[in-house]
C-alpha positions, 0 to 999 in steps of 0.5 A: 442883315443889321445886327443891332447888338452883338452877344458877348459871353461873360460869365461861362459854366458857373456851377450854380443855376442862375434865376435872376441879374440885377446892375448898377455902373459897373457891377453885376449881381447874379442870384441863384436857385441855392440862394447864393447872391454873387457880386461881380465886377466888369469892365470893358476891355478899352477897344475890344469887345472883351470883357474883364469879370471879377468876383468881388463878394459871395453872400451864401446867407440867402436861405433859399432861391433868388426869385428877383432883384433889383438895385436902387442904387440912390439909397444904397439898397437892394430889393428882392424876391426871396421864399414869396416875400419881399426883402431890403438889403443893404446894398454894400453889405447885404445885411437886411434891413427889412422884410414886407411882411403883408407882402407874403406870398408875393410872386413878383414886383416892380420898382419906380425911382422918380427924381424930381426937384433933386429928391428920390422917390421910390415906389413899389407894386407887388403882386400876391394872387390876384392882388396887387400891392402898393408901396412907398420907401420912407426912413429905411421900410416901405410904406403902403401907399394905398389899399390892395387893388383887386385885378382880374387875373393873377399878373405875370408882369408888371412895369411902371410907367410914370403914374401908372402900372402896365400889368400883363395877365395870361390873355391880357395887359392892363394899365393901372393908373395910380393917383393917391386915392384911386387906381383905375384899370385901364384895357389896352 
């Protein structure tokens, strides 16, 4: 049988209870259920399959469990779910830079970096019961960029997919296509 990967344990008996990773190059950001965010540095070992990790920085600052992360690297932030709410830290310092407020209660999100014509664009859908939420990254805050959008279920998870959302409910997966004044649901 073809192994299309190999396994390879980095990180073994961590005393705290991981709940979500996010990378960039060569770093790894690990959250935690107590709210601690670890940095992590790996490089490969040259010709083995071994890798060296390093502890480069702890954030003990998160008051409660690390939902999800995610790195955008291009503006030097970090996206996360914390306490069902949306937080930007800053990437090298984790210092916070704002909070979504209308995205209280949020459950999850997904993020879409697009570059084109050497400009970054950064976009967001959160998801907060049955709504879903849209957001646009513009002089350091989110955006909306457009009304809430009512879906048939609560979503479990969501995925950009160039201008539309690939939302997956508890039966079902929708496909929302994202124009700038309309969203249209789509059955797959």
């Amino acid at each position: 049988m073809h192994d299309a990967y190999e396994p390879v344990p980095i990180l073994e008996k961590l005393p705290l209870q991981i709940d979500c990773l996010a990378t960039w190059d060569d770093w790894l950001l690990v959250g935690t259920k107590p709210g601690h965010l670890l940095l992590y540095r790996v490089k490969k070992d040259a010709g083995t399959n071994r890798f060296e990790v390093t502890l480069e920085k702890s954030n003990k600052n998160f008051s409660k469990k690390i939902q999800q992360l995610f790195v955008v690297s291009q503006y030097k932030i970090l996206v996360s779910l914390l306490e069902n709410n949306i937080h930007v830290h800053d990437l090298l310092t984790f210092q916070q830079i704002t909070v979504v407020s209308k995205a209280r209660g949020a459950t999850l999100f997904a993020c879409d970096l697009q570059s084109s014509s050497g400009e970054a664009k950064l976009r967001m859908c959160v998801a907060v019961k049955r709504k879903i939420q849209l957001y646009y990254w513009k002089d350091r805050d989110f955006h909306e960029l457009q009304g809430d959008v009512t879906a048939p279920d609560i979503p479990k998870s969501m995925a950009w997919c160039e201008n539309s959302i690939c939302v997956g409910f508890k039966r079902d997966y929708y496909l929302i296509r994202v124009n700038k004044h309309l969203c249209v649901f789509f059955y797959c």
